[in-house]
N, CA, C and O atoms as a GROMACS GRO file, in nm:
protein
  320
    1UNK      N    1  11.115  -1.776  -5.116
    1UNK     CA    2  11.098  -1.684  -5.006
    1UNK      C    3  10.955  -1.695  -4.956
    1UNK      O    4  10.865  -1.722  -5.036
    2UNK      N    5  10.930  -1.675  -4.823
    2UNK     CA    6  10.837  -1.714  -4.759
    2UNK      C    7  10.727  -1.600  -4.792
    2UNK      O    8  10.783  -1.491  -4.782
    3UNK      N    9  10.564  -1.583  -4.834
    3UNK     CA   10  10.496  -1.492  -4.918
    3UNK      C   11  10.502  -1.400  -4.773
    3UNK      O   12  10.526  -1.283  -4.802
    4UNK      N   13  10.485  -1.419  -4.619
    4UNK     CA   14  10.446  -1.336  -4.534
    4UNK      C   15  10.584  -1.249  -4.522
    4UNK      O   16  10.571  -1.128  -4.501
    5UNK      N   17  10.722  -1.306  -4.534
    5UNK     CA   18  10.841  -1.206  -4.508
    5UNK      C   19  10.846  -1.134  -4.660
    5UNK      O   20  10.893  -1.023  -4.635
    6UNK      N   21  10.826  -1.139  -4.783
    6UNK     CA   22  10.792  -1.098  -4.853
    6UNK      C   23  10.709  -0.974  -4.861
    6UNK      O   24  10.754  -0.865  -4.898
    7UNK      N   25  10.555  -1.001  -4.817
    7UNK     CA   26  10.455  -0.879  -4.778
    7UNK      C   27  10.529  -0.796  -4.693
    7UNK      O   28  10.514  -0.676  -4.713
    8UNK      N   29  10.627  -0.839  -4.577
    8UNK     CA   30  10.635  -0.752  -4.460
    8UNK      C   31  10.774  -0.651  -4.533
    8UNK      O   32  10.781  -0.534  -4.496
    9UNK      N   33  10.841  -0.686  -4.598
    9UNK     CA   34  10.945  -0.649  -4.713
    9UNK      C   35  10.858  -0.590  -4.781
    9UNK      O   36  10.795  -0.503  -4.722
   10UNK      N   37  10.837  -0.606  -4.873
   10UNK     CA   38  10.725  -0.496  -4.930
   10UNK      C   39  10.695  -0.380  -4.945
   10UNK      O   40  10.710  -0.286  -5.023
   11UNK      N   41  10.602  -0.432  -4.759
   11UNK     CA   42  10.537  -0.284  -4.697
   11UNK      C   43  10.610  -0.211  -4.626
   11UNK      O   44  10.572  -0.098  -4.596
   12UNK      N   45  10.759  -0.272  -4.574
   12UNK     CA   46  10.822  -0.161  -4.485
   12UNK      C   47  10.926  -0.097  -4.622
   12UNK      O   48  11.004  -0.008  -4.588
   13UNK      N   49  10.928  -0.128  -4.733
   13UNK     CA   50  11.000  -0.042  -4.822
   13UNK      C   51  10.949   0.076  -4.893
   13UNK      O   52  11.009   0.170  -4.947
   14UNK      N   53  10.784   0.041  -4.877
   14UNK     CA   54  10.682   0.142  -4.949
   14UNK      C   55  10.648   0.276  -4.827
   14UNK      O   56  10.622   0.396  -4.842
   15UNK      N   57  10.662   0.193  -4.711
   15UNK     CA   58  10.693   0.284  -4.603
   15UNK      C   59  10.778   0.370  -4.586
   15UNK      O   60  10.769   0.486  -4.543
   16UNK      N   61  10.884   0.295  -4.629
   16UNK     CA   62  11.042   0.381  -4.615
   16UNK      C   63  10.975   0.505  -4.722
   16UNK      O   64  10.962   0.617  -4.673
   17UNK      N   65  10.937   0.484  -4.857
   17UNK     CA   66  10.940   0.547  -4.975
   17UNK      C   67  10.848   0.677  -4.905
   17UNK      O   68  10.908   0.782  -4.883
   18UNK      N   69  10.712   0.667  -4.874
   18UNK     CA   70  10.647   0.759  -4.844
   18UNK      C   71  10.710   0.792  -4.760
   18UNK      O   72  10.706   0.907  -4.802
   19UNK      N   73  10.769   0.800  -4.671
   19UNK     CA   74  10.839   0.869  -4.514
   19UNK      C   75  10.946   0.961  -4.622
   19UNK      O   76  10.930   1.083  -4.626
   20UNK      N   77  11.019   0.917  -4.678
   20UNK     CA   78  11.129   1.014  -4.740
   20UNK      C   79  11.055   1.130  -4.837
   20UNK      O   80  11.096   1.246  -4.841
   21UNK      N   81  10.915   1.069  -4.930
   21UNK     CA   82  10.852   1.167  -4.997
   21UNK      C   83  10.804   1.284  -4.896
   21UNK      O   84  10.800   1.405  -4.918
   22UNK      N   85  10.768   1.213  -4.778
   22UNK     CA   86  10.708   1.291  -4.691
   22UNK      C   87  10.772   1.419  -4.679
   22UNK      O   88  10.726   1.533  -4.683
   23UNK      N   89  10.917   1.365  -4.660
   23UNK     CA   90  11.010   1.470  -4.527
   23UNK      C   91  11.048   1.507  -4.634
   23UNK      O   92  11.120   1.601  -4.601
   24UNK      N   93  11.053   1.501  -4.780
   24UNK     CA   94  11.080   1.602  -4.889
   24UNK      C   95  11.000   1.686  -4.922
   24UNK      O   96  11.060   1.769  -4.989
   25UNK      N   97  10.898   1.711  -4.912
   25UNK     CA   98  10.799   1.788  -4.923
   25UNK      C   99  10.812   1.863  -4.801
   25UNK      O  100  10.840   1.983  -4.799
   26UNK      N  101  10.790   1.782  -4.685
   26UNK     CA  102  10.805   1.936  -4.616
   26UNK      C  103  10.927   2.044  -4.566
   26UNK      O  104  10.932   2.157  -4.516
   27UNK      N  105  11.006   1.956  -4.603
   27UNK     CA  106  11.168   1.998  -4.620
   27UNK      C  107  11.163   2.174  -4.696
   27UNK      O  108  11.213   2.280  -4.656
   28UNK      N  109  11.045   2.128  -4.869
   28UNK     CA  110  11.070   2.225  -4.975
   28UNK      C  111  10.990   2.290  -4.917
   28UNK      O  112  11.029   2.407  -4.916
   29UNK      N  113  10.862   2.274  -4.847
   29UNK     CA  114  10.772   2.364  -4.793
   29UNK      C  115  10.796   2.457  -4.628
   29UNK      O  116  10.708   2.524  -4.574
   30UNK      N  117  10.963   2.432  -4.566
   30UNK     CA  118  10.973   2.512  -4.456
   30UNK      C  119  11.087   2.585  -4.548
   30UNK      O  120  11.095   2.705  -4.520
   31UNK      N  121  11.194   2.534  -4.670
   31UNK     CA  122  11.212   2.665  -4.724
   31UNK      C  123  11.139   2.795  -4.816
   31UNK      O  124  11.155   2.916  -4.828
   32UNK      N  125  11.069   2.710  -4.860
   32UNK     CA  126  10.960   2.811  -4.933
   32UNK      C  127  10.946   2.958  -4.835
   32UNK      O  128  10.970   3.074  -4.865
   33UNK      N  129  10.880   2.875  -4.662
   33UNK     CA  130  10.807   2.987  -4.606
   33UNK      C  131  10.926   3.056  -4.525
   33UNK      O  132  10.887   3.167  -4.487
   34UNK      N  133  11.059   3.030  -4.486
   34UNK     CA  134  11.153   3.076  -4.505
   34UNK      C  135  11.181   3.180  -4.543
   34UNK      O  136  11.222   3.286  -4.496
   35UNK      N  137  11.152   3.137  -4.641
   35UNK     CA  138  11.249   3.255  -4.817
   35UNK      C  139  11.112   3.376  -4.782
   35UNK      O  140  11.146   3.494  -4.779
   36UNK      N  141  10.981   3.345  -4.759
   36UNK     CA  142  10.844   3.439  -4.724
   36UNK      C  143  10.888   3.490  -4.627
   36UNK      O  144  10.898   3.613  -4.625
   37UNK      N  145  10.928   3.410  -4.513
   37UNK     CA  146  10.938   3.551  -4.407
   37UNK      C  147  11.053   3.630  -4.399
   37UNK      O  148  11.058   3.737  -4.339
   38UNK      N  149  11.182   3.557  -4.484
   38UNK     CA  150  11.253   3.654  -4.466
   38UNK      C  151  11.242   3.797  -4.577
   38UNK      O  152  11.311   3.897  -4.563
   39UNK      N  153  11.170   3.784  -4.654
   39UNK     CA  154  11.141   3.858  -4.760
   39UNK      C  155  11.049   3.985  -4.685
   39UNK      O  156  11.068   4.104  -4.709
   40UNK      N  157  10.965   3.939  -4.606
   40UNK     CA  158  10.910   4.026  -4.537
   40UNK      C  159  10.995   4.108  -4.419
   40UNK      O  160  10.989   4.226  -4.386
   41UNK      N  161  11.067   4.010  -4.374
   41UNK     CA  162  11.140   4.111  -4.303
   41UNK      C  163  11.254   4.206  -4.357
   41UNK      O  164  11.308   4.298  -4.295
   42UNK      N  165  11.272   4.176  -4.450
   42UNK     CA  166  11.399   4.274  -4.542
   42UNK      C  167  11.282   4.388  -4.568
   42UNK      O  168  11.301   4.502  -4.526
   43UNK      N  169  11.139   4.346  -4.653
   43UNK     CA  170  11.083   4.451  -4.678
   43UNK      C  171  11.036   4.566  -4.505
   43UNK      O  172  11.054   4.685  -4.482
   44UNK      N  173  10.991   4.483  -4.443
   44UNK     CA  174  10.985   4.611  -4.281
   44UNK      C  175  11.080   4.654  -4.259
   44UNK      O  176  11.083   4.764  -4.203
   45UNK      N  177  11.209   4.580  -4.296
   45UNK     CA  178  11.376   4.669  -4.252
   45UNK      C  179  11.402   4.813  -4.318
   45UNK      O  180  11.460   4.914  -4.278
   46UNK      N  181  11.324   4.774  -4.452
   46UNK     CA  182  11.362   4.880  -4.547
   46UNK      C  183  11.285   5.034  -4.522
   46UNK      O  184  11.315   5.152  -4.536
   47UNK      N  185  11.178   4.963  -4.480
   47UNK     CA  186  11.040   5.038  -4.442
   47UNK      C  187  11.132   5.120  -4.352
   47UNK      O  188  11.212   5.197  -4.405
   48UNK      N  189  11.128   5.109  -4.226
   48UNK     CA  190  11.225   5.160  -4.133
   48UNK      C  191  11.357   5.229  -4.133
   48UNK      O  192  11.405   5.299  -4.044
   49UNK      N  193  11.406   5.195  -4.249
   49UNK     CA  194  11.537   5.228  -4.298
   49UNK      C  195  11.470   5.365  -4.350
   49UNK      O  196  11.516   5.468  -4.301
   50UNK      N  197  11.389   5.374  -4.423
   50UNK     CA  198  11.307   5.506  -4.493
   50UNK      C  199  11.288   5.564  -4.432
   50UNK      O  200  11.326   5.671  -4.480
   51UNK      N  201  11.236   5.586  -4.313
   51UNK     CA  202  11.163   5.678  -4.205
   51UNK      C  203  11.269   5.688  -4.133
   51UNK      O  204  11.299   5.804  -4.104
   52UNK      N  205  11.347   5.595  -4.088
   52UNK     CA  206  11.483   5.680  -4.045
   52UNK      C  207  11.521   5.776  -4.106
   52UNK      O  208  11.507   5.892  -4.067
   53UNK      N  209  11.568   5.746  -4.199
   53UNK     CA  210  11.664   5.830  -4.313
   53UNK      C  211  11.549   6.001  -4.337
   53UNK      O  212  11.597   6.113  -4.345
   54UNK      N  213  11.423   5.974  -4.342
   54UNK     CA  214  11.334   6.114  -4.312
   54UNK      C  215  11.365   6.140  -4.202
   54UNK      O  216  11.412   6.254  -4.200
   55UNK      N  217  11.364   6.088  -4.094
   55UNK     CA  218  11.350   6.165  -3.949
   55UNK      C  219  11.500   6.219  -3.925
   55UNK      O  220  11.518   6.316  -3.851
   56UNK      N  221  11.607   6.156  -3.989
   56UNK     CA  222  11.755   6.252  -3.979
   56UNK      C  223  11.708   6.364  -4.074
   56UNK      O  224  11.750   6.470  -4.027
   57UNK      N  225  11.640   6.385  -4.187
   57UNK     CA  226  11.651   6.508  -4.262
   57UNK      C  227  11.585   6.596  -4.204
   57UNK      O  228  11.590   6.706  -4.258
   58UNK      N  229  11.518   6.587  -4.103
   58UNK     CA  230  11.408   6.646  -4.042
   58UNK      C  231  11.502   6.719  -3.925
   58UNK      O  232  11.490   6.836  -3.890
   59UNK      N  233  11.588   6.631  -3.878
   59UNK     CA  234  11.666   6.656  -3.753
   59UNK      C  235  11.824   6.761  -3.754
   59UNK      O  236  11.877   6.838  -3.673
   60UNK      N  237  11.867   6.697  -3.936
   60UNK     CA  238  11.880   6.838  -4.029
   60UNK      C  239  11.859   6.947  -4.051
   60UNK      O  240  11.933   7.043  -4.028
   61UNK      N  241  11.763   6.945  -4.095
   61UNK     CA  242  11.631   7.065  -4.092
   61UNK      C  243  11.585   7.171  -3.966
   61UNK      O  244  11.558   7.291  -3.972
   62UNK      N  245  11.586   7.075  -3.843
   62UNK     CA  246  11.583   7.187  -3.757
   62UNK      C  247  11.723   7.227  -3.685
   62UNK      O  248  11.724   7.305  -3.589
   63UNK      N  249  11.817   7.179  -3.728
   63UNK     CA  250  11.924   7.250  -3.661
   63UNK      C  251  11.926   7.376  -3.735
   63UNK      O  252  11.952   7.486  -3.686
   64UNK      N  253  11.892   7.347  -3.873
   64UNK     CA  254  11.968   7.472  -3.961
   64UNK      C  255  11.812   7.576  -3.907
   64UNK      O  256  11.834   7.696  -3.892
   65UNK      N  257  11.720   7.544  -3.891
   65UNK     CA  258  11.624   7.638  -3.836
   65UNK      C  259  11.643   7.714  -3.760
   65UNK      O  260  11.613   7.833  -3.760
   66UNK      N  261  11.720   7.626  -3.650
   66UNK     CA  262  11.738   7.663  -3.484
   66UNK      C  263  11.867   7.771  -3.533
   66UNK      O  264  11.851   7.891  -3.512
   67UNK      N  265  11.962   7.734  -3.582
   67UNK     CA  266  12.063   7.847  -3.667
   67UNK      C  267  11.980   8.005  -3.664
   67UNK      O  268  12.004   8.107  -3.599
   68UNK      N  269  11.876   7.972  -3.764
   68UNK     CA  270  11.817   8.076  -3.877
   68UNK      C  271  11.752   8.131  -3.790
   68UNK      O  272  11.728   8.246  -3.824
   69UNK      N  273  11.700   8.098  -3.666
   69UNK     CA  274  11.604   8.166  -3.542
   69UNK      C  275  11.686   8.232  -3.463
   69UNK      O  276  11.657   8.346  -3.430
   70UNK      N  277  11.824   8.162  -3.412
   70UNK     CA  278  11.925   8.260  -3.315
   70UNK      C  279  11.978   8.369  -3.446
   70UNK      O  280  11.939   8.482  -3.416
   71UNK      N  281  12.024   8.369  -3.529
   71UNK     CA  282  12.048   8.433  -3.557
   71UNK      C  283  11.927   8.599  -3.629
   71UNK      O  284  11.952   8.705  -3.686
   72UNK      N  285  11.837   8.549  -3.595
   72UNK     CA  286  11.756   8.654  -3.650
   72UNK      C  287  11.711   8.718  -3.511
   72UNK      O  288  11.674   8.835  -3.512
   73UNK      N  289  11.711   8.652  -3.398
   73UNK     CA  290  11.672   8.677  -3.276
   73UNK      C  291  11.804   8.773  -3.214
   73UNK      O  292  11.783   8.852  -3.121
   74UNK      N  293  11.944   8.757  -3.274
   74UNK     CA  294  12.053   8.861  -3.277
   74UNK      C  295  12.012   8.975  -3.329
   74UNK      O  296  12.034   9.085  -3.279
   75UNK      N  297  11.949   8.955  -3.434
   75UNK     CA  298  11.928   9.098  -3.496
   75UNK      C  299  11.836   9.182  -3.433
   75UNK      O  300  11.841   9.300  -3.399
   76UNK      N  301  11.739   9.087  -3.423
   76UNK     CA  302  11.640   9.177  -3.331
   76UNK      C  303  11.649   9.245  -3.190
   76UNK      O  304  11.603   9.350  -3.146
   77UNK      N  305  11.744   9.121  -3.124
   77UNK     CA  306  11.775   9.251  -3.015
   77UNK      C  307  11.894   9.356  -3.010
   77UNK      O  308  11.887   9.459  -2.943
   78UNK      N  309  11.984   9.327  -3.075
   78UNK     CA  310  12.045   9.447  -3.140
   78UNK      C  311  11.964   9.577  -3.171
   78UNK      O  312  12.016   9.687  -3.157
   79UNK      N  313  11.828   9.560  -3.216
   79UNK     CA  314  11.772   9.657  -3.263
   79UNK      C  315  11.829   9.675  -3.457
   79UNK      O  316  11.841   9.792  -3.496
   80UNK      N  317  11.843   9.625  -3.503
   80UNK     CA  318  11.878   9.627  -3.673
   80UNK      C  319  11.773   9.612  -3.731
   80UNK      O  320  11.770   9.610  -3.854
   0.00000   0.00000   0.00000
C-alpha cells in the first residue's frame, strides 16, 4: 500500500474518532444541563404552587370573615 494513501487513511480515521468523541461529550453535556434546567423549573413550579395554595387559604379566610362581619353588622343594626 502506497505510504501517502496510508497517512491519508490514518488521519481521516483518527478524525472520524475525535469527531464521534467530540459529539459524545457534548451529547452528555446538553443532557446534564437539561436535567439542570429542568430541575429548576420543577423547583419555581413548586415555589408557585405554594403561594398559590396560601393565597386560596387567604381567599378562604376572607369569605368566612366577610360571613363573620355581615353577620355581626345584623346584629348591630337590629339593635341586640
Amino acid at each position: 500500500m502506497n505510504p501517502t494513501v496510508l497517512a491519508a487513511l490514518i488521519g481521516s480515521v483518527t478524525s472520524l474518532i475525535v469527531c464521534l468523541i467530540s459529539n459524545w461529550q457534548q451529547s452528555k453535556k446538553r443532557a446534564v444541563e437539561a436535567a439542570v434546567s429542568e430541575a429548576k423549573i420543577e423547583a419555581r413550579l413548586k415555589s408557585i404552587e405554594r403561594k398559590l395554595d396560601e393565597h386560596n387559604h387567604y381567599s378562604e379566610k376572607i369569605g368566612s370573615i366577610q360571613t363573620d362581619i355581615a353577620y355581626i353588622k345584623g346584629k348591630l343594626e337590629s339593635g341586640v
